[in-house]
Structure formats: C-alpha cells, structure tokens
HTML snippet that shows the backbone in 3Dmol.js (N, CA, C, O; Angstrom):
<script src="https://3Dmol.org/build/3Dmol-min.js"></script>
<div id="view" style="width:600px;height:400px;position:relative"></div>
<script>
const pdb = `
ATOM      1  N   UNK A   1    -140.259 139.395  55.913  1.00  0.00           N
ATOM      2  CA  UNK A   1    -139.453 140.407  56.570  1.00  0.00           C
ATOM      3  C   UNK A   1    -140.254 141.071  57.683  1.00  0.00           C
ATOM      4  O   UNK A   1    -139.949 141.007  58.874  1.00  0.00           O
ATOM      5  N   UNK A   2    -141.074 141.573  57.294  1.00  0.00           N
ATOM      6  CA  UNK A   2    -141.916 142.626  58.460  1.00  0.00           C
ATOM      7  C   UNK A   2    -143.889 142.171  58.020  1.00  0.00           C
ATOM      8  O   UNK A   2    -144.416 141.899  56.941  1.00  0.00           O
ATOM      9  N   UNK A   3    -144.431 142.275  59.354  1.00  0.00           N
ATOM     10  CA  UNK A   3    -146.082 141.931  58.740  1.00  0.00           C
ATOM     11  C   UNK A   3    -146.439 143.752  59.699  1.00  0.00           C
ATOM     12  O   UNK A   3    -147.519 144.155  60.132  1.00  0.00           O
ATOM     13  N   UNK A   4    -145.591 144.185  59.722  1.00  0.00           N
ATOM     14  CA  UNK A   4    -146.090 146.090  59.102  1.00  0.00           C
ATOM     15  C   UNK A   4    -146.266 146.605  57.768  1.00  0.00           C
ATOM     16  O   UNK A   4    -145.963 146.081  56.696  1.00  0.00           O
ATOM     17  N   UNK A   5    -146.906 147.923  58.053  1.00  0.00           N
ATOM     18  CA  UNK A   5    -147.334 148.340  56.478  1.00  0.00           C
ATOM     19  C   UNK A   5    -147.999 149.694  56.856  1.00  0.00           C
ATOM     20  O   UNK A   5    -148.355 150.298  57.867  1.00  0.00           O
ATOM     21  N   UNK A   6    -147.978 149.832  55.660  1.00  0.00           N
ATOM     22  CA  UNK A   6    -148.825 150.909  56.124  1.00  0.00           C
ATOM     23  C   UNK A   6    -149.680 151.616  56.462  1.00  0.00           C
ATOM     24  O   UNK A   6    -149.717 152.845  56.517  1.00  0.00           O
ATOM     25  N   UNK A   7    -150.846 150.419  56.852  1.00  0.00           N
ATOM     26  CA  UNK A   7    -151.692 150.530  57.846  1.00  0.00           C
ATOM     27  C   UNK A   7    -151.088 150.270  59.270  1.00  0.00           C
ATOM     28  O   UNK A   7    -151.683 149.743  60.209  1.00  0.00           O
ATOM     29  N   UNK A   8    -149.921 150.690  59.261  1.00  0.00           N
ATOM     30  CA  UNK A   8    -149.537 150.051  60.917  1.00  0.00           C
ATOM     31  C   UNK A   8    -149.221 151.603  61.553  1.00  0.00           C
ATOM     32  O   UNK A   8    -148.792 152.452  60.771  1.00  0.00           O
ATOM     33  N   UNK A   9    -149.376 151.855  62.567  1.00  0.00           N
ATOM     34  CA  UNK A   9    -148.852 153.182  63.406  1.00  0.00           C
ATOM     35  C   UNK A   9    -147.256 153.293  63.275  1.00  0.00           C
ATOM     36  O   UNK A   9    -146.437 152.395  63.080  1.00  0.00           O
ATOM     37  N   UNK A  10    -147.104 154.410  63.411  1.00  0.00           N
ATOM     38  CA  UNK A  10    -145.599 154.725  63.645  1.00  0.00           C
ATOM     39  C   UNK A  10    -145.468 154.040  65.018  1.00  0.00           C
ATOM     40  O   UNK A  10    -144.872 152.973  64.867  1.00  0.00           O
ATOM     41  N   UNK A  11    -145.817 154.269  66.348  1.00  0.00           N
ATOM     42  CA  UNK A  11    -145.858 153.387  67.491  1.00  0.00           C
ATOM     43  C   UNK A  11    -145.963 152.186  66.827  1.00  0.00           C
ATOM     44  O   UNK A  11    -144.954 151.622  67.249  1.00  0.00           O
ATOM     45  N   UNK A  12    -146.517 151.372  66.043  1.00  0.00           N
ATOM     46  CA  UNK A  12    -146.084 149.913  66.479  1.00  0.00           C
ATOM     47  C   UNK A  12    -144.793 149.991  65.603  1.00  0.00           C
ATOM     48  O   UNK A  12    -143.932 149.144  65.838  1.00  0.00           O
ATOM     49  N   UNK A  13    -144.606 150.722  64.820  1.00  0.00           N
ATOM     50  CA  UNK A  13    -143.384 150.329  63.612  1.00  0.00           C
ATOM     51  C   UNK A  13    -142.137 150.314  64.627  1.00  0.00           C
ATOM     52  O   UNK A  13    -141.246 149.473  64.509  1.00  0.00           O
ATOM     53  N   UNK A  14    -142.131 151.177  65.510  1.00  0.00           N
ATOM     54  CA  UNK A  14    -140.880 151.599  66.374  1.00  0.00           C
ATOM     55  C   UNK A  14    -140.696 150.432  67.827  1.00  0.00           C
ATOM     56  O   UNK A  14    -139.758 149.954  68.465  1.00  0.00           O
ATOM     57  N   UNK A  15    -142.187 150.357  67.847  1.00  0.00           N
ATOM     58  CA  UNK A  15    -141.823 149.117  69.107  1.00  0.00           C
ATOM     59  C   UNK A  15    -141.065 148.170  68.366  1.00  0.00           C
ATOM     60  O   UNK A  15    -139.878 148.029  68.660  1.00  0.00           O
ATOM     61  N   UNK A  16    -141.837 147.140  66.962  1.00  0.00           N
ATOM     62  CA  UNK A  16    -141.244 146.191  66.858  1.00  0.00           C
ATOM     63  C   UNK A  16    -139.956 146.251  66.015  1.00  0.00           C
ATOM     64  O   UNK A  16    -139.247 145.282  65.744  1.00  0.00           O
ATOM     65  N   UNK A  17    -139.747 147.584  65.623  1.00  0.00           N
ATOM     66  CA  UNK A  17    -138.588 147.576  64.624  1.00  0.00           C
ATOM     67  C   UNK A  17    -137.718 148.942  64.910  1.00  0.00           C
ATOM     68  O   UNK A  17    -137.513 149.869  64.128  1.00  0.00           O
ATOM     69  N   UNK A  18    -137.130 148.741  66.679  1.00  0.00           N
ATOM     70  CA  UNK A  18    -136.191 149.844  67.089  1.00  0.00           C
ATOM     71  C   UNK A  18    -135.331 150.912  65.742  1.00  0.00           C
ATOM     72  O   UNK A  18    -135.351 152.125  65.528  1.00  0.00           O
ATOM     73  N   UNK A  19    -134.975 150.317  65.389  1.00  0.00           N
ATOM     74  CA  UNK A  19    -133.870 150.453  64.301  1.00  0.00           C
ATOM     75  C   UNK A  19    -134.182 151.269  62.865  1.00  0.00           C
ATOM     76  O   UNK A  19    -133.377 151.774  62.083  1.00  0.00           O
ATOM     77  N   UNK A  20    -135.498 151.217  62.814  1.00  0.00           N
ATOM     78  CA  UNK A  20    -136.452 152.586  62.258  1.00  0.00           C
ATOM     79  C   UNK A  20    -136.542 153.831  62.561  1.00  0.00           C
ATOM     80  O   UNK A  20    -136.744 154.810  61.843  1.00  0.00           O
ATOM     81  N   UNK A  21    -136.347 153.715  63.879  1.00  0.00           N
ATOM     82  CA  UNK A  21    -136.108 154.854  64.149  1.00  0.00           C
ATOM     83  C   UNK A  21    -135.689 156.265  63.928  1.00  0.00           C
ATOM     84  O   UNK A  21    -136.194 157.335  64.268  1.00  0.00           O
ATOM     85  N   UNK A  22    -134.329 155.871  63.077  1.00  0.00           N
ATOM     86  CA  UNK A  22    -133.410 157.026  62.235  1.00  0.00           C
ATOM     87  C   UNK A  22    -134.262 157.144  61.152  1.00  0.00           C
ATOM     88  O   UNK A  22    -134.824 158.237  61.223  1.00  0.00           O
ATOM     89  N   UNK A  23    -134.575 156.583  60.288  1.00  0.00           N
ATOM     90  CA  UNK A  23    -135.199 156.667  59.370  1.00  0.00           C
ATOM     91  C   UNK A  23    -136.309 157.668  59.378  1.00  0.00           C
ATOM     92  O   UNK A  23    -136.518 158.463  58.462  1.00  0.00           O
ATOM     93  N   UNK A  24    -137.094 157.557  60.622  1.00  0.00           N
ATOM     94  CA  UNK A  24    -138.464 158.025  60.884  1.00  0.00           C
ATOM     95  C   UNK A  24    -137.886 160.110  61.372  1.00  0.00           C
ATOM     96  O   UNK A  24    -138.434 161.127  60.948  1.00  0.00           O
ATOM     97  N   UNK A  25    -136.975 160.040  62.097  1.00  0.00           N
ATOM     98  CA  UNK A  25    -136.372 161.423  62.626  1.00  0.00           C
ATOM     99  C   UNK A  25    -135.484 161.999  61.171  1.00  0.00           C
ATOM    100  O   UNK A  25    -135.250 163.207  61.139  1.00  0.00           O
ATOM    101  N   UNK A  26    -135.147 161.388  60.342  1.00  0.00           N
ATOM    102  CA  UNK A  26    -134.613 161.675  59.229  1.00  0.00           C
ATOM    103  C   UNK A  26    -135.283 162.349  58.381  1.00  0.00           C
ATOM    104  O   UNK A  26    -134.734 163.287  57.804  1.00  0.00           O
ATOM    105  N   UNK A  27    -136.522 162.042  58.139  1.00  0.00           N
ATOM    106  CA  UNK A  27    -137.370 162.563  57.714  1.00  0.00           C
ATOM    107  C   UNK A  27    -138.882 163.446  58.555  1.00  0.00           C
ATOM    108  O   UNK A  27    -139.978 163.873  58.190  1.00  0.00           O
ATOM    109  N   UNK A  28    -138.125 163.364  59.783  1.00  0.00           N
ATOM    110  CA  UNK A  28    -139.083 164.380  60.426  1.00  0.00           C
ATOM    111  C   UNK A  28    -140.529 163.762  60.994  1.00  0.00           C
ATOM    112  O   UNK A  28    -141.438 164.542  61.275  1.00  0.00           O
ATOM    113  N   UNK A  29    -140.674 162.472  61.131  1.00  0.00           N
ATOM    114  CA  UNK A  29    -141.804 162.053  61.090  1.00  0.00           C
ATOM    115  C   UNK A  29    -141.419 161.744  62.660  1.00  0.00           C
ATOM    116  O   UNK A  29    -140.491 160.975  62.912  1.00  0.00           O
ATOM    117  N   UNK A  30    -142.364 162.537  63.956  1.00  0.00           N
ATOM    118  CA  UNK A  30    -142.801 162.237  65.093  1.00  0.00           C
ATOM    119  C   UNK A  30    -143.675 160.843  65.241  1.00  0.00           C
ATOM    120  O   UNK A  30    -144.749 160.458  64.780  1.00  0.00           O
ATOM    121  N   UNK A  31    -142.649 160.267  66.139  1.00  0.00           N
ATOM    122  CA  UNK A  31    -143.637 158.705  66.709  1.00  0.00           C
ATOM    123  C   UNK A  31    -144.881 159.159  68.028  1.00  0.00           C
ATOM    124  O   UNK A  31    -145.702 158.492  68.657  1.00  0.00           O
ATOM    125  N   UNK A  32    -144.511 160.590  68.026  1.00  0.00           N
ATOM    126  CA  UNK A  32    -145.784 160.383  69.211  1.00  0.00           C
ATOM    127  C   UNK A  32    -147.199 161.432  68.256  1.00  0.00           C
ATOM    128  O   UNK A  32    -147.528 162.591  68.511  1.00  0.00           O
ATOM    129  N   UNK A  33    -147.727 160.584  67.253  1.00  0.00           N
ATOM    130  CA  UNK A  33    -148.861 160.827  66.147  1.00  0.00           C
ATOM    131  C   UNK A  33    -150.097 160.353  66.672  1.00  0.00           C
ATOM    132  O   UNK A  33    -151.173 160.364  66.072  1.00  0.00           O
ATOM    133  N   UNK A  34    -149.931 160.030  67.569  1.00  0.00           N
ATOM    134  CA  UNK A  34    -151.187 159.296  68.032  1.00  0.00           C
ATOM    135  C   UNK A  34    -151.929 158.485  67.494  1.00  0.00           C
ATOM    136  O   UNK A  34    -153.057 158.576  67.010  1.00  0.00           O
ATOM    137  N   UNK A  35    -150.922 157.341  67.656  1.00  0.00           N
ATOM    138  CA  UNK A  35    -151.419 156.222  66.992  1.00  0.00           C
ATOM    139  C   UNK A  35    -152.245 155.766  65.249  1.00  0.00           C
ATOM    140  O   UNK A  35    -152.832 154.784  64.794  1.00  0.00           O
ATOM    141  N   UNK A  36    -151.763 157.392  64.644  1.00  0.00           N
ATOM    142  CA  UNK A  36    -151.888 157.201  63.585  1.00  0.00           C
ATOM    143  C   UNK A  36    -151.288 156.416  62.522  1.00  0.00           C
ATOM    144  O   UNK A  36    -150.159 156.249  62.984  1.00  0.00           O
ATOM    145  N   UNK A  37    -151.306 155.821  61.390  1.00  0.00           N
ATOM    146  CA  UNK A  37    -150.971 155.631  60.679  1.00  0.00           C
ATOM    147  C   UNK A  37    -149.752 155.384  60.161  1.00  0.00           C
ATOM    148  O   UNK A  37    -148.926 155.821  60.962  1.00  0.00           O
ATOM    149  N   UNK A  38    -149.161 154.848  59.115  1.00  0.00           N
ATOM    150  CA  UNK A  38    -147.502 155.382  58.358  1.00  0.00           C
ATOM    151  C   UNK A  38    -148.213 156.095  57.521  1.00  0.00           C
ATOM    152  O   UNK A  38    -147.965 157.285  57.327  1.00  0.00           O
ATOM    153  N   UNK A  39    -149.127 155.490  56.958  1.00  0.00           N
ATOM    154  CA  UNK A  39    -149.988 156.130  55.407  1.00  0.00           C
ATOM    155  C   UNK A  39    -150.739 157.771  55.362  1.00  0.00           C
ATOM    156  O   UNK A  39    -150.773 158.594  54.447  1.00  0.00           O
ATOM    157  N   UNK A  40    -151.273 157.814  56.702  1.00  0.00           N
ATOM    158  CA  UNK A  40    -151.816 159.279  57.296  1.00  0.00           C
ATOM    159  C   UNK A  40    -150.884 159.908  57.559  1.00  0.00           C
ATOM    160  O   UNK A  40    -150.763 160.961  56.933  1.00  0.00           O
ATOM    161  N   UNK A  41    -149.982 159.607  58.433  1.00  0.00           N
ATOM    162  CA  UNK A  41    -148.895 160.453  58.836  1.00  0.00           C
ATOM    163  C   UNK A  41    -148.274 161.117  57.747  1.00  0.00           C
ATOM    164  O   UNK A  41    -148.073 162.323  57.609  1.00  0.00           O
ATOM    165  N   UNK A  42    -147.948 160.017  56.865  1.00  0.00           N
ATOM    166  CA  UNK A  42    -146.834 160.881  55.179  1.00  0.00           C
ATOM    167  C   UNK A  42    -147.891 161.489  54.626  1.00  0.00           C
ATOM    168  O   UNK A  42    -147.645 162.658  54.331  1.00  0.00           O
ATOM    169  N   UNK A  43    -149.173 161.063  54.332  1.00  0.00           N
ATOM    170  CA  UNK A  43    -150.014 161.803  54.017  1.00  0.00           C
ATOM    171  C   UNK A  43    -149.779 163.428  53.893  1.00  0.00           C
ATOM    172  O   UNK A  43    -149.513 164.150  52.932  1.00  0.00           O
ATOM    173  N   UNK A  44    -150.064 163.762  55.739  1.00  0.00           N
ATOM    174  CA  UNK A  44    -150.354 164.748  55.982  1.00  0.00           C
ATOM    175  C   UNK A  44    -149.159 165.328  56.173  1.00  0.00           C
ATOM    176  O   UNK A  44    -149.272 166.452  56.662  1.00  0.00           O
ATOM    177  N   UNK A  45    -148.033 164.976  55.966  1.00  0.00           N
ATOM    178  CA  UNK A  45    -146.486 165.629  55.961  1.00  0.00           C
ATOM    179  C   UNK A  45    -145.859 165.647  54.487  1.00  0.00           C
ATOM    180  O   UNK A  45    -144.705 165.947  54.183  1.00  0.00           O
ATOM    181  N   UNK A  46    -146.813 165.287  53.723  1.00  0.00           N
ATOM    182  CA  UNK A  46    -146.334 165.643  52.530  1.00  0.00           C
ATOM    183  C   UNK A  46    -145.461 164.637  51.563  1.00  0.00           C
ATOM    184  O   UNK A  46    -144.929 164.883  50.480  1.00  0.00           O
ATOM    185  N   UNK A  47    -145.494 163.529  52.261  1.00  0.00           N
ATOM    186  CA  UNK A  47    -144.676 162.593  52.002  1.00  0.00           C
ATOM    187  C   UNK A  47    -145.048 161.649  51.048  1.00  0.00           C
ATOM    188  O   UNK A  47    -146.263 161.652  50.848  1.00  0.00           O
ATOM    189  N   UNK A  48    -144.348 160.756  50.320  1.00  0.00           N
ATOM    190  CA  UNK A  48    -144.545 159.881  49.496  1.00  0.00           C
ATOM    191  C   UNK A  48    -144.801 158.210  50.766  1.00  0.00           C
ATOM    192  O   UNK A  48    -143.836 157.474  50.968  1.00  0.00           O
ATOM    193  N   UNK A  49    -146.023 157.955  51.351  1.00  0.00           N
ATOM    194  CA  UNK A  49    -146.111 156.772  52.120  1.00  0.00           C
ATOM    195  C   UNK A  49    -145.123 155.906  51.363  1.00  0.00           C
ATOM    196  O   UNK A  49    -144.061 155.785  51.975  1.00  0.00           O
ATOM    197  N   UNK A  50    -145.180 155.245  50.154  1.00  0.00           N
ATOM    198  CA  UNK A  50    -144.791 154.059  49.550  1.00  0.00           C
ATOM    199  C   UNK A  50    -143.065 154.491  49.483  1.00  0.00           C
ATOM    200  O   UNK A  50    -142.410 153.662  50.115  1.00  0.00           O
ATOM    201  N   UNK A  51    -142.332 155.429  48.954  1.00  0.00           N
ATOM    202  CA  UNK A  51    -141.542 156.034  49.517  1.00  0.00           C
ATOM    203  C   UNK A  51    -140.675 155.537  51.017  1.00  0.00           C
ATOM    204  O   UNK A  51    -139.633 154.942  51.294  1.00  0.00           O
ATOM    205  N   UNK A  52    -141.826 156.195  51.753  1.00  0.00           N
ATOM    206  CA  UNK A  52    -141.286 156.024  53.287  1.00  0.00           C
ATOM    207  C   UNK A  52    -141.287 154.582  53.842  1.00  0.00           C
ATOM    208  O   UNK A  52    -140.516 154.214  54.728  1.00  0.00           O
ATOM    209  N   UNK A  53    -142.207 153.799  53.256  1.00  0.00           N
ATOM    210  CA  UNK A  53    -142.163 152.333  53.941  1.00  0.00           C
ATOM    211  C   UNK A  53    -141.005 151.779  53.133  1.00  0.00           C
ATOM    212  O   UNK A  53    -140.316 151.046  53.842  1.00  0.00           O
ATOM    213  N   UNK A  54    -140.553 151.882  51.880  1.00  0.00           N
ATOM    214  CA  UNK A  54    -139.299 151.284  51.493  1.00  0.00           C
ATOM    215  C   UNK A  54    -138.066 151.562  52.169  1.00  0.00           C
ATOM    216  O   UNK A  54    -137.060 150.882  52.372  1.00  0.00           O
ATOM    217  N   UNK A  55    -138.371 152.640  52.443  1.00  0.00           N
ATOM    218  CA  UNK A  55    -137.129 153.030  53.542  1.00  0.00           C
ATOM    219  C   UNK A  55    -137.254 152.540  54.683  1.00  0.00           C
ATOM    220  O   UNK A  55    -136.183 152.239  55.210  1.00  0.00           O
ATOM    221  N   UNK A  56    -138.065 152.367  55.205  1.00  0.00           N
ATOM    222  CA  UNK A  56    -138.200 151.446  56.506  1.00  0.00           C
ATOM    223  C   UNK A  56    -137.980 149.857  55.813  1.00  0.00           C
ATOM    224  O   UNK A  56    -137.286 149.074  56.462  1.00  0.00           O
ATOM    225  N   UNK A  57    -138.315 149.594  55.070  1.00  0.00           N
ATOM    226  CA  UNK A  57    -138.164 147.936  54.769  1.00  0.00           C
ATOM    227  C   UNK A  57    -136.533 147.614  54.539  1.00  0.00           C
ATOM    228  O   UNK A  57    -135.973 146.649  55.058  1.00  0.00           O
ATOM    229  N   UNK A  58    -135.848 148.625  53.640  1.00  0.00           N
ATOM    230  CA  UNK A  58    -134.440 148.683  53.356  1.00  0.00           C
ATOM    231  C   UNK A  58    -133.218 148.765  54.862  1.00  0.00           C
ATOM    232  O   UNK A  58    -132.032 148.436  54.901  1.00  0.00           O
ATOM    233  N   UNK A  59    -134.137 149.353  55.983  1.00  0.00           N
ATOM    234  CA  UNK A  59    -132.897 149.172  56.664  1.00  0.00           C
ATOM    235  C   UNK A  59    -133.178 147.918  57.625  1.00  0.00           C
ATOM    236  O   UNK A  59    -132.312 147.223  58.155  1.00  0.00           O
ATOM    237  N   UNK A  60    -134.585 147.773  57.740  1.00  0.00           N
ATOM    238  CA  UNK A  60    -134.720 146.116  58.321  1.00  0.00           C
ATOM    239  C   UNK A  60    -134.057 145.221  57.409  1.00  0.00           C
ATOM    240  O   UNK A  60    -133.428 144.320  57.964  1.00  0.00           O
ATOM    241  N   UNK A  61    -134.037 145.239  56.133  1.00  0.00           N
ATOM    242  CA  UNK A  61    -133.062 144.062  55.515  1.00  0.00           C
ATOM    243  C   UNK A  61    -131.812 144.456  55.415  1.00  0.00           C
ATOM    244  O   UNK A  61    -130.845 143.721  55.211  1.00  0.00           O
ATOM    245  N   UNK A  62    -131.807 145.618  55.556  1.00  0.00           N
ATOM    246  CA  UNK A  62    -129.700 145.974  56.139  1.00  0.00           C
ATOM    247  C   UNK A  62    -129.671 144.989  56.947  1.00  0.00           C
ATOM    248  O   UNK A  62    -129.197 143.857  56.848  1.00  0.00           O
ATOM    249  N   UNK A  63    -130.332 145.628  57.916  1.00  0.00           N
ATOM    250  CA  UNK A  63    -129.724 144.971  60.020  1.00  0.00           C
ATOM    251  C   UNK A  63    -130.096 143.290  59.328  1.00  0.00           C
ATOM    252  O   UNK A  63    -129.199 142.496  59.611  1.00  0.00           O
ATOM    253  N   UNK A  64    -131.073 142.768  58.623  1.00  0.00           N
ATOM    254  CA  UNK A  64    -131.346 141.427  58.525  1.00  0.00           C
ATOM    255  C   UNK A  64    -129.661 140.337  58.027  1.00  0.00           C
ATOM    256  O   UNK A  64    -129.205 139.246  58.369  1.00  0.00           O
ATOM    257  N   UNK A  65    -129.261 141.404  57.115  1.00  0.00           N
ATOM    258  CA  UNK A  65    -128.186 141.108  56.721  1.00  0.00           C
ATOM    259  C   UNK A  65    -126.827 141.436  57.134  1.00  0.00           C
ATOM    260  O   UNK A  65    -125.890 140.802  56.649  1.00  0.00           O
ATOM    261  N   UNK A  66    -126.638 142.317  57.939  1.00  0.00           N
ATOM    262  CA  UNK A  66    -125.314 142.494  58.805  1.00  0.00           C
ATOM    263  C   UNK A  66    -125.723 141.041  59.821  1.00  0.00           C
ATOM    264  O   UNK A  66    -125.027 140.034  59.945  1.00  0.00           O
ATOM    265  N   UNK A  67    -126.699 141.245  60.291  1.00  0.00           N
ATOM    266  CA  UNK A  67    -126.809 140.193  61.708  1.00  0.00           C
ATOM    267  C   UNK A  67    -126.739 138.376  61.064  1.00  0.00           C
ATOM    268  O   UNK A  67    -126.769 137.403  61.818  1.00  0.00           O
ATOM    269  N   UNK A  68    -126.659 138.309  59.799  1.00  0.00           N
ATOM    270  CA  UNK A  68    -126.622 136.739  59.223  1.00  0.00           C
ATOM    271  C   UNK A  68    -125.298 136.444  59.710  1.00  0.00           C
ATOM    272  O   UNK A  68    -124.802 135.334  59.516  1.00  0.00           O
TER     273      UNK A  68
END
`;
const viewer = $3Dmol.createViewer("view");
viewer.addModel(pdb, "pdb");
viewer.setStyle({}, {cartoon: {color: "spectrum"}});
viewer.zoomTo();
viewer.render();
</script>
C-alpha cells in the first residue's frame, strides 16, 4: 500500500499521498513541521502515532478501493 511510516515527514506523507490531507487537518496536525516526523509530530501533540498512521493507511485503502 504505502512504503511511508512513521519515520516519514508529514511533507512527504502529503506530497505522495494528497488525500491525507483531511485526515492530517482533522486532527490538527500542521504539514508545515519542518520536516519532522509523523512519530515526533503526534508525539509532541499528544497523539497516539500508531493511531494516526492507521488513519492515514485506512483512507489510502478507501481511495485504493473506490478507484478499482
């Protein structure tokens, strides 16, 4: 599905996976972090990382599956 994770920046998550986007403003998480982390970012926002990347993985396999 995706070779992101959460060692990947919010910047690359959003270049290669537009459609994250909502997900990421849904929960308040700014893409301009400076090139930090997914894992630092929830970190330091209080967030559950493992949490937040399922939610990013769940709507890439939405769109994977509307677009079949």
């Amino acid at each position: 599905m995706t070779n992101l994770g959460l060692e990947s920046s919010i910047v690359e998550w959003v270049i290669e996976y537009p459609e994250v986007q909502c997900v990421l403003d849904s929960m308040g998480i700014d893409q301009s972090c400076q090139g930090k982390s997914l894992e630092y970012v929830c970190r330091q926002m209080g967030l559950e990382p493992h949490f937040v990347l399922k939610q990013l993985q769940d709507v890439l396999q939405d769109d994977s599956t509307v677009n079949e």
